[in-house]
N, C-alpha and C positions, 0 to 999 in steps of 0.2 A: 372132342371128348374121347377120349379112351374108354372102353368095354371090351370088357373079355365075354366074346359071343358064347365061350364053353359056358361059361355059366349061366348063360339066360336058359329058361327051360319052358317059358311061359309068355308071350309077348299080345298085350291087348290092341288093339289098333283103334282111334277114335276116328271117323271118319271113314269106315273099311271098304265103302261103295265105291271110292275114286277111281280111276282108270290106274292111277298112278300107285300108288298105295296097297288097292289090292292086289296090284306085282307083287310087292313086298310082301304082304302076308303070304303068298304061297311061296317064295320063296322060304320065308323062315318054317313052313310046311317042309319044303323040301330037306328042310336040317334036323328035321326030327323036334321042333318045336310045336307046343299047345298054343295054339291060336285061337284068341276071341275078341268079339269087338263091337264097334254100336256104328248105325247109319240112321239120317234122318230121315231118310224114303226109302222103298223097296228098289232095286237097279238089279233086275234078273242077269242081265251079261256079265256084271260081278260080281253077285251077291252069291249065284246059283252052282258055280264050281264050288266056291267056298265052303258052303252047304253040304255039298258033298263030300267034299274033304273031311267033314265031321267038324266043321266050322260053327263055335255060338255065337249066334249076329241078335246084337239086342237091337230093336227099333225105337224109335222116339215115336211116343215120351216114355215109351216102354222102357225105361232105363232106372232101375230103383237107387235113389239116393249111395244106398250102402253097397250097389252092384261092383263098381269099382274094385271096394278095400275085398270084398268073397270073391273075387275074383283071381285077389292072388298073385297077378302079373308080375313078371321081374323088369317088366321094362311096356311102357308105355310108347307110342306111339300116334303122332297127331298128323294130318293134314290139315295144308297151310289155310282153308278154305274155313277149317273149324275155328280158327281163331278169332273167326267174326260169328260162326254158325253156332257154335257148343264151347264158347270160354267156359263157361261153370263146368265143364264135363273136366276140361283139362287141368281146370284148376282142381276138380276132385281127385284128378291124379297126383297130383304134384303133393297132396297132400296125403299121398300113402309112403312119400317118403322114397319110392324107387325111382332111376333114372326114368325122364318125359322127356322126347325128342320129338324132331320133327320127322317129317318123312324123309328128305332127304340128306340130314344127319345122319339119318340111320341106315340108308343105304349107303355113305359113305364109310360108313365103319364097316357095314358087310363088304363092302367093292373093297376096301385092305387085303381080303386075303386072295385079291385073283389081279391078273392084270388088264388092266380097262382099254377099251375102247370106250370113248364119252365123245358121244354128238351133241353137239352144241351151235344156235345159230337161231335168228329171228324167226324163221322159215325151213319147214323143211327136214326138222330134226327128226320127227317121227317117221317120214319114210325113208328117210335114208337108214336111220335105224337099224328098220326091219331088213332092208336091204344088205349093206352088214351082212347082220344076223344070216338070212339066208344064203348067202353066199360062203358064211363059213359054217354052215352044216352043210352044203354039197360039196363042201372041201373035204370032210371030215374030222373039222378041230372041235367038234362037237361043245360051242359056247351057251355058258348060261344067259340069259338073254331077258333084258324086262327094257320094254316100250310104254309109252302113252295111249296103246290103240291096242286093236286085236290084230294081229299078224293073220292073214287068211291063209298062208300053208301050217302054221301052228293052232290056230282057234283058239289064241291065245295070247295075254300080254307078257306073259312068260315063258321062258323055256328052262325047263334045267340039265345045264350040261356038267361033265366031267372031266372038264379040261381046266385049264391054269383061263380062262378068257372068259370076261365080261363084259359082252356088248349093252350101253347103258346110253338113255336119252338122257338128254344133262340140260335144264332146264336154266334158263339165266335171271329170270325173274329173284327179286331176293336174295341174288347171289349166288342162288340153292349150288351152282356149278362147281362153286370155290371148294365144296365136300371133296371135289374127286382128285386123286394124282396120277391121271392118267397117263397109261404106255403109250396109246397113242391117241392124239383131242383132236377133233375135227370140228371147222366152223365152219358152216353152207354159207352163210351172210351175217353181217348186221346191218341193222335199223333201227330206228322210234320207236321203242315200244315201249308198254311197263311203265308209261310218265307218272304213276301212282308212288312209283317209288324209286325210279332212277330221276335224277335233275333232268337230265338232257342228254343227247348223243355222246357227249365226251363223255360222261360218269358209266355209260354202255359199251364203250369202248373202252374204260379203264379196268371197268369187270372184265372183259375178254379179253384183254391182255393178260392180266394176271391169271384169267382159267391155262392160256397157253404157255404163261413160265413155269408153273407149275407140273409139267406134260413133258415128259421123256421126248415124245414127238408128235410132231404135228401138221395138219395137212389143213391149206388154207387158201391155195392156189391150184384147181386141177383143169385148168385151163386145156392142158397138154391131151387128156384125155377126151375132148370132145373133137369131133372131125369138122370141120368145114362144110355147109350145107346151102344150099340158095333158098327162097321162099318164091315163093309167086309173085309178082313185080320187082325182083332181083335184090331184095332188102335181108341184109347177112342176118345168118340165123346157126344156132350149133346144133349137134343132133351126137348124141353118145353113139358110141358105136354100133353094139346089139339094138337090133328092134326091138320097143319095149311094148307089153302090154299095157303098160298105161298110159295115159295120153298126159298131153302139153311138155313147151319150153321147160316150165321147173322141173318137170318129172326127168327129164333131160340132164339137169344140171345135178337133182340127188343120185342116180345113178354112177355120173362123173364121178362125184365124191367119193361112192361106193367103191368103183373099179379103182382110185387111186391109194387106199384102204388094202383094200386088198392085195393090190400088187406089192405094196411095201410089205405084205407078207408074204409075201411068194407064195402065192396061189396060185398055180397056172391059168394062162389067159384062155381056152377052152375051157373052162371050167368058172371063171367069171362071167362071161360071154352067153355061158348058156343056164346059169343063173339070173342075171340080170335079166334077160327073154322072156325066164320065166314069169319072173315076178310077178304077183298078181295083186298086187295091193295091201291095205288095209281098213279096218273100221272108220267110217266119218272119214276117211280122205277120199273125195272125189270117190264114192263109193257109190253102182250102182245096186236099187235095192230091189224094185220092179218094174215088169210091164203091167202095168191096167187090160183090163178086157177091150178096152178103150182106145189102147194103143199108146195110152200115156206112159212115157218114159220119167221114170221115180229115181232121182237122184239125193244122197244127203253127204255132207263137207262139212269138216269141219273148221272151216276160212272164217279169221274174223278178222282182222288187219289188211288195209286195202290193199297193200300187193298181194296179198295171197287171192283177194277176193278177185283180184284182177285175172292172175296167173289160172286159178279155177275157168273163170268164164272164155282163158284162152284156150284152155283143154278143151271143153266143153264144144266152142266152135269148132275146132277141128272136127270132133266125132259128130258134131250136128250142124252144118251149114246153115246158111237160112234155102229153104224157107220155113224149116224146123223153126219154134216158136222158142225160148228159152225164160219160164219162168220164174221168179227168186222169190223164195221167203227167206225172209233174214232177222237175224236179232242178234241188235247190237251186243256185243260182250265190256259190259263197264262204263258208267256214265265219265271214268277218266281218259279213258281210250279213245269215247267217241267224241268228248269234247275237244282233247288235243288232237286228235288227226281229223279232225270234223271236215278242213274240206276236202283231200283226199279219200275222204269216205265216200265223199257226194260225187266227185269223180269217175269211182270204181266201177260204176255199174254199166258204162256205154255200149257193154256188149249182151247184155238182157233185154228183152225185150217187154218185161214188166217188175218190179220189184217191187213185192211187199212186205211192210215191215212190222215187227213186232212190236212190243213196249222192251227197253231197255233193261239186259238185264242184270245187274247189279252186284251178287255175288259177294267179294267181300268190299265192299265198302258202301255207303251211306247216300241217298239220292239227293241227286243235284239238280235242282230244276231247271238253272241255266240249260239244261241241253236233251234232247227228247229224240223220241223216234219221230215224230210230228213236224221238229224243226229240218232232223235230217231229209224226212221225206220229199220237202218243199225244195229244198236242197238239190237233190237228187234231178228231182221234176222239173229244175233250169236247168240242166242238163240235158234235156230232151227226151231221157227215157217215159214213160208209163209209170210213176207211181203213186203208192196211197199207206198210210200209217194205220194201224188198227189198235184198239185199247187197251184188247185182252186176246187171249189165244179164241176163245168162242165164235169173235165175231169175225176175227181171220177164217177161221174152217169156215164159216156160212157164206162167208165170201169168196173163196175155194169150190165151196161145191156147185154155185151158181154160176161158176166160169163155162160148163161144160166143154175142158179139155179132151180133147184127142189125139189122133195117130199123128198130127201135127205139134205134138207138144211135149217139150220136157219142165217138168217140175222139180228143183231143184231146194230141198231145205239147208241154209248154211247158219254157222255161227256155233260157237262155242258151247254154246246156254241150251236150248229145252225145241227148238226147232224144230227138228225130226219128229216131236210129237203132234204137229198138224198134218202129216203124211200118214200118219200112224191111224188118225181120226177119220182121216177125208177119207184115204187111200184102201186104208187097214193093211196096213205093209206090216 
């Protein structure tokens, strides 16, 4: 769709709490745009800049029928999540008559007037991202920059720069990736995912081809960038150049990507090098959040596909050997997820030494009884590991707190969905 951005002066956002989304509204912040919008729950990590910004966030059901049309907007705005969450919200837009998009429609019409960087890939998009992104502010191309997470040298999922460059996560779910024409596409990997609405690996692979025809250029292979390294009983292993502060094999391979990025814009390799060192992370990846008085090591991730869950628990062993204990709470992301990669999931976990699961959580689509956290669990527990399924998040914490974990222990919340809030409970992180 064509818009001319000069003329929007007012842009409501349906769904504004999103990691992803409320990039977008501060961006259109950043243009000198009136921003307002509606969220189902309170989410202070995005809700609370926005608020500041002079942001009006209505809350459900705090959302009056006529709020919409006095609002005024010249363009609407939805997250793909609303369309199972707040149909009636969207549909009250549509019925003011001004353009209604999604979210990333509507960053593909903003990324027209810069030239993109879009990461795209099963895994991994969001740290390389940020990676990127850092690398070309210690460069000095000073890019505008929206991620999935919070970037911990920006404390934030945005930046706004003043240069011709957008560094942008490009999500493949939906297609949403097909919005961008990007200068230069980067793919970390594909795999299996998303079976709620791609067929199968070839219709994932047809998307990713076409994200790359469409891309001036493209980096797909950075093979060349990682050095040669041995592991401990002599099994090949790659290791990027710079020492990185974050740990595991993946963290290894987004870096890669990173430095090959970069180089193709001549960035001096000093200046890559000790960017990359620096890197310090982001929000929910492999993030850690506290120590307990206890000596309990508080970790939360946000892995919900068994490689990544896998790749997590390899990081993990690195920085904690046994006899460090390594606990999992987990909740699945999508009763379509878990039932197509169901035994891969049950696989995942060989390197936990207990994992417990939440009830499934659901998001946008409809529950399926064929497939549970219950069945997973059983699952899991032929595998050899420790585990147990729980019904509700209550009886997960009281089962938590009865662990008495210590300096022997790290507690690790993953998955996509609402996790981190049993750490939040037990812990008070």
């Amino acid at each position: 769709m064509d818009l001319d951005l000069s003329k929007i002066k007012k842009v409501f956002f349906i769904g504004i709490g999103g990691i992803g989304i409320s990039a977008l509204a501060k961006m259109a912040i950043s243009r000198g745009m009136e921003v307002s919008g509606v969220n189902d729950e309170e989410s202070p990590k995005t809700l609370d800049p926005l608020r500041s910004a002079g942001v009006k966030i209505f809350l459900l059901p705090n959302l009056p029928a006529e709020a919409l049309a006095k609002e005024g907007a010249d363009l609407y705005v939805f997250s793909d999540a609303w369309i199972h969450r707040g149909p009636e919200i969207i549909a009250q837009a549509r019925e003011t008559g001004k353009p209604v998009l999604s979210y990333f429609e509507t960053l593909g019409i903003f990324a027209k007037e810069y030239k993109v960087i879009a990461v795209a890939g099963t895994h991994g998009k969001t740290t390389t991202t940020a990676m990127i992104a850092e690398i070309l502010v210690d460069a000095g191309l000073d890019p505008t920059v929206i991620v999935g997470s919070f970037v911990k040298k920006f404390q934030s999922n945005f930046r706004s720069g003043k240069s011709k460059w957008l560094v942008v996560e490009a999500d493949e779910y939906n297609r949403h990736f097909l919005n961008f024409y990007p200068y230069i596409a980067v793919v970390t990997n594909i795999e299996a995912d998303h079976l709620d609405y791609y067929k199968n690996l070839a219709d994932i692979q047809n998307a990713f081809a076409k994200f790359l025809l469409q891309s001036k250029n493209t980096i797909t292979d950075y093979s060349k960038y990682f050095k040669k390294a041995t592991a401990s009983g002599g099994a090949p292993q790659h290791a990027v150049v710079p020492k990185l502060s974050v740990p595991g094999e993946h963290n290894r391979a987004n870096a890669a990507a990173a430095y090959a990025v970069a180089e193709k814009l001549n960035i001096p390799e000093e200046i890559i090098q000790k960017s990359l060192a620096g890197f310090s992370g982001t929000w929910r990846r492999l993030e850690k959040r506290a120590e307990t008085k206890e000596g309990v090591i508080i970790y939360d991730d946000y892995a919900h596909h068994p490689t990544e869950i896998k790749a997590s628990l390899q990081a993990l062993r690195e920085l904690y050997p046994s006899p460090k204990k390594i606990t999992i709470i987990f909740q699945p992301h999508l009763y379509s997820r878990t039932k197509a990669l169901f035994d891969d999931f049950a696989k995942s976990f060989k390197q936990a030494d207990r994992v417990l699961l939440l009830p499934i959580y659901f998001a946008r689509e409809n529950k399926d009884p064929s497939v549970s956290s219950e069945k997973l669990a059983q699952a899991i527990l032929e595998t050899g590991t420790e585990t147990q399924a729980f019904p509700n998040f209550q009886s997960a914490e009281n089962f938590v707190k009865g662990l008495n974990l210590g300096k022997n222990d790290v507690f690790v919340t993953m998955g996509a969905g609402e996790a981190y809030k049993v750490a939040d409970k037990v812990f008070s992180c």
